[in-house]
C-alpha positions as CSV (number, residue, x, y, z in Angstrom):
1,X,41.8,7.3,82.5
2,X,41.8,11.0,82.8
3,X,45.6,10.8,81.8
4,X,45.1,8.9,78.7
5,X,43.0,11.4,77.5
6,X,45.2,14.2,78.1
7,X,48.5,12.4,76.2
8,X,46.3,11.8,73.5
9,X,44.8,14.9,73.1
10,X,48.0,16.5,73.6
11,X,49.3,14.0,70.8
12,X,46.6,15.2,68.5
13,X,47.7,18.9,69.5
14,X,51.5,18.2,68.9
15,X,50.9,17.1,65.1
16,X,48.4,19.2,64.2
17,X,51.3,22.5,65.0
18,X,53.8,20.7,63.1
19,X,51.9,19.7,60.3
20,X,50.7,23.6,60.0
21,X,52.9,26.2,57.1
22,X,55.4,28.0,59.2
23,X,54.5,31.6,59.6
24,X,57.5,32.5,57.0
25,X,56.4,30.1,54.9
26,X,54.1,31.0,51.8
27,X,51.4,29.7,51.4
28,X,50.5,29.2,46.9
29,X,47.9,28.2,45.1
30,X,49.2,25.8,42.9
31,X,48.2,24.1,39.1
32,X,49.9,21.3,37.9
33,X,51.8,21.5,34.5
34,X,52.5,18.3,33.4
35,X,51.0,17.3,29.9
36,X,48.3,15.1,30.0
37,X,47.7,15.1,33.9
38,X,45.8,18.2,33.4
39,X,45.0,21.0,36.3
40,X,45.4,20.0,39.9
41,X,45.1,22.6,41.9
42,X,46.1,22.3,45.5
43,X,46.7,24.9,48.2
44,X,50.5,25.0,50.3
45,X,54.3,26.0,50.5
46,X,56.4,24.7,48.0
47,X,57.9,21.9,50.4
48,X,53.9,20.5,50.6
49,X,53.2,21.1,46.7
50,X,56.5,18.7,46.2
51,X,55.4,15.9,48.5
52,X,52.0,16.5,47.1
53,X,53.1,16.1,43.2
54,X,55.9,14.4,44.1
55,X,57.7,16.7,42.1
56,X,61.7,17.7,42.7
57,X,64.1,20.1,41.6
58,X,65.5,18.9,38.3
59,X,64.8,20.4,34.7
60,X,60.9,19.8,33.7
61,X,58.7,22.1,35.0
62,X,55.9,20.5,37.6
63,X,53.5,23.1,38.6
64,X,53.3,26.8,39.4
65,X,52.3,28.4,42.7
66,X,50.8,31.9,42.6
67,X,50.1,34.2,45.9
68,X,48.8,37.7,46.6
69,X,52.1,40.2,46.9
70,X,55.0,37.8,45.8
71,X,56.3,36.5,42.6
72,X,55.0,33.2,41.5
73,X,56.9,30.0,42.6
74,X,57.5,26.9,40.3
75,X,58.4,23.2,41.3
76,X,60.2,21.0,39.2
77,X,60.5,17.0,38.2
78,X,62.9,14.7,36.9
């Protein structure tokens, strides 16, 4: 029993450190643009703010990402 508990709790562990930014990732605060979808902010790297919007690189512009020190990031969609 003992063992069960440790594999799961080291499961748990395991995808919680993947899930987490990457230290040289940064970390935006993000607003949607899309015309009548209004704001919706959300908080991650560009990589999450993709999956999140389910935005891609392509021409329209799908939010903007601003963070303390670097120039602001923008996401794209189809």
């Amino acid at each position: 029993m003992a063992l069960v508990f440790t594999v799961g709790i080291g499961g748990a562990v395991v995808q919680k450190i993947q899930a987490a930014p990457k230290p040289q990732e940064q970390v935006y605060t993000w607003n949607r643009n899309v015309a009548g979808m209004g704001t919706s902010p959300f908080s991650g790297t560009i990589t999450s703010a993709q999956d999140h919007y389910g935005c891609t690189s392509d021409n329209t512009l799908c939010a903007t990402g601003k963070a303390s020190g670097v120039p602001d990031a923008q996401i794209f969609q189809p």
